[in-house]
C-alpha positions in Angstrom: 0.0 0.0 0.0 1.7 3.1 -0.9 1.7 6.1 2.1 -1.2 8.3 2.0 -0.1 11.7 3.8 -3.9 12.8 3.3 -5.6 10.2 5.8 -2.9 11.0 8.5 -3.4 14.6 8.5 -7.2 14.3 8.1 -7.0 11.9 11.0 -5.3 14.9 12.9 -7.5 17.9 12.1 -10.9 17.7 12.3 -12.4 19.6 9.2 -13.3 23.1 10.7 -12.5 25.9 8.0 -8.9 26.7 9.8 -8.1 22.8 9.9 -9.6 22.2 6.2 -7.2 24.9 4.8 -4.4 23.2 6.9 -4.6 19.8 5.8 -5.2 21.1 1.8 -2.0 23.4 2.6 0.4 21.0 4.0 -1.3 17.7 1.9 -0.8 19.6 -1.5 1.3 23.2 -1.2 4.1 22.7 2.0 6.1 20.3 2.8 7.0 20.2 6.9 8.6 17.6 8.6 5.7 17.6 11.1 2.7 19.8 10.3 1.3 19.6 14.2 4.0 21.8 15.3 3.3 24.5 12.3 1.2 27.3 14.2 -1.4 29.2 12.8 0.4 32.1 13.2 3.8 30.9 11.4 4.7 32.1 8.1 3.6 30.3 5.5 5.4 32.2 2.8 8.9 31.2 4.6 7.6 28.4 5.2 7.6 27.6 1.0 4.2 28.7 0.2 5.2 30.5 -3.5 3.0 32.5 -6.1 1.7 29.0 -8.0 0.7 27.7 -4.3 -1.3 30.9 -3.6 -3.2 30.7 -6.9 -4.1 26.9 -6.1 -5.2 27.8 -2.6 -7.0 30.9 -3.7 -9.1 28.2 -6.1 -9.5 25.7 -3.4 -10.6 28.5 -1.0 -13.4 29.7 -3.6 -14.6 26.4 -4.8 -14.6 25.1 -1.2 -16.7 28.2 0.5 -18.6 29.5 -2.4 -16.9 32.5 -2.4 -15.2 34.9 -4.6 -11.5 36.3 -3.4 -10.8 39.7 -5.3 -7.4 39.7 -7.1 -6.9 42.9 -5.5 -6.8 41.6 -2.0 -4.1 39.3 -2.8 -1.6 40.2 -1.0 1.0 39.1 1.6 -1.3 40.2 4.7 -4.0 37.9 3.3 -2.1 34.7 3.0 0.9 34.8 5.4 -0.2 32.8 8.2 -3.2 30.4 8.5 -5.2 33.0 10.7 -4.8 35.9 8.0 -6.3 33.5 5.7 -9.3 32.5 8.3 -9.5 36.4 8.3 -9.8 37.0 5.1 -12.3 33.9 4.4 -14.6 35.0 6.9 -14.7 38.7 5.5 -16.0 37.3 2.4 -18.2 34.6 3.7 -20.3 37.5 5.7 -20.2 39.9 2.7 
């Protein structure tokens, strides 16, 4: 059976938004040796989160909460860390 990373970390974080974007971060956009010990206010640009990762979150973001992110608001504040991202989300989800 070859190693599935996705049914550990699903196995660690239940699915509430902050934990969804986690696991789809670090199953799919970052590598870390152990994602438990990534904070949700470490920075997930130094952490290897580059331009092409951004535009794939953005999309899993959208098609995963309905909503629309403007390309304007893409920006460093907005994706940094995983709470700038629950942030942001939220500010659309209400709008």
């Amino acid at each position: 059976m070859l190693y599935n990373p996705t049914f550990k970390l699903c196995k660690l974080y239940p699915k509430t938004m902050k934990n969804k974007l986690r696991s789809f971060i670090f199953e799919e956009l970052i590598f870390v040796a152990d994602p438990k010990q990534f904070s949700d206010e470490d920075n997930l640009l130094e952490a290897g989160l580059d331009s092409m990762g951004i535009m794939r979150l953005i999309m899993f973001i959208e098609d995963s909460y309905g909503i629309t992110l403007p390309d304007t608001e893409i920006e460093p504040d907005n994706v940094q860390t995983l709470n700038a991202l629950d942030q942001w989300i939220l500010k659309h989800k209400k709008a």
